[in-house]
N, C-alpha and C positions, 0 to 999 in steps of 0.2 A: 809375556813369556814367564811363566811359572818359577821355572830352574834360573834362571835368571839371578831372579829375585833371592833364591836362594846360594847362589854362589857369593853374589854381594855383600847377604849377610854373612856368610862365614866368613867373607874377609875382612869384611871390616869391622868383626868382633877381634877378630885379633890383629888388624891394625889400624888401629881407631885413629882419627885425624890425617889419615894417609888420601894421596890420590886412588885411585882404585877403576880402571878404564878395561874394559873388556871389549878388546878390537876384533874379537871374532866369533862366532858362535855356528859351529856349523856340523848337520847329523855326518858319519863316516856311511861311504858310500858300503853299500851291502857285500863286495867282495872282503872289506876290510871288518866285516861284525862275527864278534864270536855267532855263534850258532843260537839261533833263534833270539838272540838282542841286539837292542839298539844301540847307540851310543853317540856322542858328541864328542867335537873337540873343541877346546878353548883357546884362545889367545887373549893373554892379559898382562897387562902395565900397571906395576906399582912404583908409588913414589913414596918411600917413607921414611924417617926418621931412626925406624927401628931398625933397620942396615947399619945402622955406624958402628963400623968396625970387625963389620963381616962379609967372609969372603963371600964370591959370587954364588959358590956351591950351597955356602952357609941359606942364604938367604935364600934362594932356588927351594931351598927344603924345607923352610919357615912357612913360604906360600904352597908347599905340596903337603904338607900336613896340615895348615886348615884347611883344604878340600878332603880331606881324607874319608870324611865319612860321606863325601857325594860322587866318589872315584865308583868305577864300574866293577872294579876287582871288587869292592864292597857293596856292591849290591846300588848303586847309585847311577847315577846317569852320563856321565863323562869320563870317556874312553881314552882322550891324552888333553895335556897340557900344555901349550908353547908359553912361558914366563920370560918378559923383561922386567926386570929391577934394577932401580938406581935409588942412591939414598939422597935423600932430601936437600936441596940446597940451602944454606942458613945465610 
């Protein structure tokens, strides 16, 4: 899977040495597609180091702006998001 591969890389360019698990990958059924596209939702678990010291919202936003250039609104292939994050244990 193509997109896949590509969501992995956005994440893990911006957060290198992090866990990075994507527990879900699934097309939205056609009553939920804008008009004449497709779309995907994601479910993903990060684990990183780069949380420390921010809030949940913080960090929520961190991982939605690296997808940002594969988001549907822009022209990309994934229609919503579901994020967990937690920061690193040391």
């Amino acid at each position: 899977m193509n997109e896949l591969k590509h969501v992995f890389e956005a994440l893990n360019s911006v957060f290198p040495n992090s866990i990075v698990k994507i527990n879900g990958f699934t097309e939205l059924k056609e009553h939920y597609r804008p008009k004449g596209k497709s779309g995907n939702h994601l479910k993903i678990d990060i684990t990183s180091e780069m949380f420390d010291g921010k809030t949940l919202i913080e960090q929520h936003k961190m991982v939605h702006n690296s997808l940002q250039d594969l988001m549907q609104i822009n022209g990309g292939f994934i229609h919503a998001v579901t994020i967990k994050t937690q920061r690193e244990q040391k």
